[in-house]
C-alpha atoms as a printed R data frame, in Angstrom:
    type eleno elety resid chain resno       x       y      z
1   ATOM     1    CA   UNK     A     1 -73.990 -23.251 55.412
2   ATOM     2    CA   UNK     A     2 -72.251 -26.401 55.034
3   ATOM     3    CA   UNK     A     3 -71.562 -25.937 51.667
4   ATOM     4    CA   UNK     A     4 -69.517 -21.851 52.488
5   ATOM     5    CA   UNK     A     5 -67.664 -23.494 55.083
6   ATOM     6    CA   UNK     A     6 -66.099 -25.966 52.970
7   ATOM     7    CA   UNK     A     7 -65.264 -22.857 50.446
8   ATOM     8    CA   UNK     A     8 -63.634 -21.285 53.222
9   ATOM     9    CA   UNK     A     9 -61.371 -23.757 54.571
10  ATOM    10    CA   UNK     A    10 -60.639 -24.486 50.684
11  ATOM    11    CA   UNK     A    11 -59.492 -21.165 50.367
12  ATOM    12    CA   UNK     A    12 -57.387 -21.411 53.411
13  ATOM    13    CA   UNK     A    13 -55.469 -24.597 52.445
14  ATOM    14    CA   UNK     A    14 -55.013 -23.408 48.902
15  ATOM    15    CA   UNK     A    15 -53.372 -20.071 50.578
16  ATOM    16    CA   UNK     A    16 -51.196 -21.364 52.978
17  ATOM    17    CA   UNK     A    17 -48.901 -22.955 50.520
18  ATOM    18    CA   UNK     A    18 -48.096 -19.468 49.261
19  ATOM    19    CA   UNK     A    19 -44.306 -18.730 50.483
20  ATOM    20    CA   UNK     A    20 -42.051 -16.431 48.199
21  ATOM    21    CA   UNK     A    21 -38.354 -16.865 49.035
22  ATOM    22    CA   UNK     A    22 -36.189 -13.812 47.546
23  ATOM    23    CA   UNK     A    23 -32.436 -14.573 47.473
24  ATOM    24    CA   UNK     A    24 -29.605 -12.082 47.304
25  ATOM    25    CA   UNK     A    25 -27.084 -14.444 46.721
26  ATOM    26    CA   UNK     A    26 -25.363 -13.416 49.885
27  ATOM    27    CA   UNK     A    27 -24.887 -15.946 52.780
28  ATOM    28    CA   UNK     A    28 -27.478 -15.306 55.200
29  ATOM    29    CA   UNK     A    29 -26.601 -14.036 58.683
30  ATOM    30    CA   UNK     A    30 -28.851 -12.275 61.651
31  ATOM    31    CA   UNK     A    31 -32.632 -11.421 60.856
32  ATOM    32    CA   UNK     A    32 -32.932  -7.819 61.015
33  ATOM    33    CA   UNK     A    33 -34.537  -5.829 63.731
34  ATOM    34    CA   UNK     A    34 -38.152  -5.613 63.442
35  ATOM    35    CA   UNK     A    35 -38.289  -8.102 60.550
36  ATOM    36    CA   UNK     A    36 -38.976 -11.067 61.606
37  ATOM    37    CA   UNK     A    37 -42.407 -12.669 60.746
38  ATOM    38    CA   UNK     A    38 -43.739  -8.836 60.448
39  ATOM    39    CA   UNK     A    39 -47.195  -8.174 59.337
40  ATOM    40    CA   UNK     A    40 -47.799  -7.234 55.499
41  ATOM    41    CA   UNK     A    41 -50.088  -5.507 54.349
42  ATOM    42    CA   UNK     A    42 -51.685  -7.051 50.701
43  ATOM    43    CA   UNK     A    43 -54.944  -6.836 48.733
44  ATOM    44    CA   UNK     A    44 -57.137  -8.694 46.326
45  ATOM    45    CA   UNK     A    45 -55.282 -12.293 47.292
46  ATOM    46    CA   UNK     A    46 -51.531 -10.358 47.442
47  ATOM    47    CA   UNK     A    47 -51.426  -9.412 43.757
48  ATOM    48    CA   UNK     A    48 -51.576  -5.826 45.047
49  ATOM    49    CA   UNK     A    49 -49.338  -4.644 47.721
50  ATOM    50    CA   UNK     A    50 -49.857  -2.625 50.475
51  ATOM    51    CA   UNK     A    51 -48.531   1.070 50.435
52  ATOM    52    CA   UNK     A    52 -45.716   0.359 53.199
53  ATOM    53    CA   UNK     A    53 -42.302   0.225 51.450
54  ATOM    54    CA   UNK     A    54 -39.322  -0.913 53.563
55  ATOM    55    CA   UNK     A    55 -35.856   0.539 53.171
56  ATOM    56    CA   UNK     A    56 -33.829  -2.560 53.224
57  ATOM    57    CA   UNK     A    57 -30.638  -0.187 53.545
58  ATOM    58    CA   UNK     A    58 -31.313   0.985 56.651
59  ATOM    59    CA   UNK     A    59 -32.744  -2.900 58.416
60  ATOM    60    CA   UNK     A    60 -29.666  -4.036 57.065
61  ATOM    61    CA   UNK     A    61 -26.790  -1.815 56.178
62  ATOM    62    CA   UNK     A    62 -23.933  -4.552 55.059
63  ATOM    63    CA   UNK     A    63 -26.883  -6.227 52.427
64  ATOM    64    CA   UNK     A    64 -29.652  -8.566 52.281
65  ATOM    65    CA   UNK     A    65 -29.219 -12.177 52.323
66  ATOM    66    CA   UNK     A    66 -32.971 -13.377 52.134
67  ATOM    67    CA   UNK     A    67 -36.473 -12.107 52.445
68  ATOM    68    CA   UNK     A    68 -39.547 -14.645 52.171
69  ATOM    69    CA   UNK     A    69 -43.622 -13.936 52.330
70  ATOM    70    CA   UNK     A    70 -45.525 -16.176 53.483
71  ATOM    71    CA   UNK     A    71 -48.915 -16.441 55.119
72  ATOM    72    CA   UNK     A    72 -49.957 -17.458 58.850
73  ATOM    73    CA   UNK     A    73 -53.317 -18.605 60.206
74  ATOM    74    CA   UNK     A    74 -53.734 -15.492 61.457
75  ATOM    75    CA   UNK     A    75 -53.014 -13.627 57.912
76  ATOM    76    CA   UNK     A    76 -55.260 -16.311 56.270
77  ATOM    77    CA   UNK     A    77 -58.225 -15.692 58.900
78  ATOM    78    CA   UNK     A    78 -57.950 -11.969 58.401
79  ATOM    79    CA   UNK     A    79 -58.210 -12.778 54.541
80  ATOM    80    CA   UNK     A    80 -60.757 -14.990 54.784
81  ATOM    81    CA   UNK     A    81 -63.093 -12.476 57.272
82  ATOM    82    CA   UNK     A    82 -62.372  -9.508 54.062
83  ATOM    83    CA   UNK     A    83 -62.730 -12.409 51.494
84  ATOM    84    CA   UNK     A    84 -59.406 -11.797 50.272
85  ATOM    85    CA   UNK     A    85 -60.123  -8.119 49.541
86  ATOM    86    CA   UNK     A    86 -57.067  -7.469 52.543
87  ATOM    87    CA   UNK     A    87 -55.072 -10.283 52.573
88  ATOM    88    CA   UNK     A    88 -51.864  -9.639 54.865
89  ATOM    89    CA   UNK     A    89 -49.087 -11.942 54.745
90  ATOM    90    CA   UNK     A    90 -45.522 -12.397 56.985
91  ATOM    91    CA   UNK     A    91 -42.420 -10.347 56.209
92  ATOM    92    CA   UNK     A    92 -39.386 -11.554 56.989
93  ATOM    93    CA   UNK     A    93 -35.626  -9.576 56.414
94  ATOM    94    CA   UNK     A    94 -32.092 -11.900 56.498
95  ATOM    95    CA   UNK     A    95 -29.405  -9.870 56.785
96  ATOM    96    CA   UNK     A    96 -26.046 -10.721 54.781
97  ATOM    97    CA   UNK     A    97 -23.675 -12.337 56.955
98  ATOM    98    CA   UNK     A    98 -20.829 -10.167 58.155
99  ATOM    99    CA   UNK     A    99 -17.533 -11.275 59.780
100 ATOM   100    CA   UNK     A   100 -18.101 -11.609 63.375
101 ATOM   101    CA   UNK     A   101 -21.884 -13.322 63.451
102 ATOM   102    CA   UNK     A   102 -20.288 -16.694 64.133
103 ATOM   103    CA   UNK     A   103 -19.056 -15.432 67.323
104 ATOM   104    CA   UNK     A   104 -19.981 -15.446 70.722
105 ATOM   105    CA   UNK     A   105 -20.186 -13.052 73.020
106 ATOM   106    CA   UNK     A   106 -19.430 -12.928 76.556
């Protein structure tokens, strides 16, 4: 018993350092609507993606700016009940900055 535990919480340290950054190239500006920290879907450790697709177009019209992956303890814990068979993971979408972002509004 002693022994699985220790597998598990290898597993779970070993996971968590898992964050992919994609870059545009664009300077980032607002996170888009319903993308921020949203749950992925993944299988057999990530290597296989879930069948959700998102249209970046439409979360961010002007561009993307930056999208990272990256697990939670609450993605690792559901990963770790399947034994990595589903293993979710955090979505979030950076917009490209637009003129205007900087400023307040009243």
């Amino acid at each position: 018993m002693r022994s699985r535990a220790l597998i598990v919480a290898t597993a779970c340290l070993a996971g968590g350092c898992a964050t992919t950054t994609l870059r545009s190239g664009e300077p980032p500006g607002k996170t888009a609507s319903g993308f921020e920290e949203r749950w992925h879907p993944g299988f057999l450790f990530g290597t296989v993606r879930g069948v959700q697709r998102y249209d970046l177009s439409r979360a961010c019209p002007h561009g993307w700016a930056e999208i990272r992956i990256e697990p939670d303890p609450f993605t690792l814990l559901a990963g770790a009940a399947t034994l990595f068979i589903y293993s979710p993971s955090r979505v979030t979408v950076v917009c490209a900055k637009q003129p205007g972002d900087d400023e307040l509004s009243f």
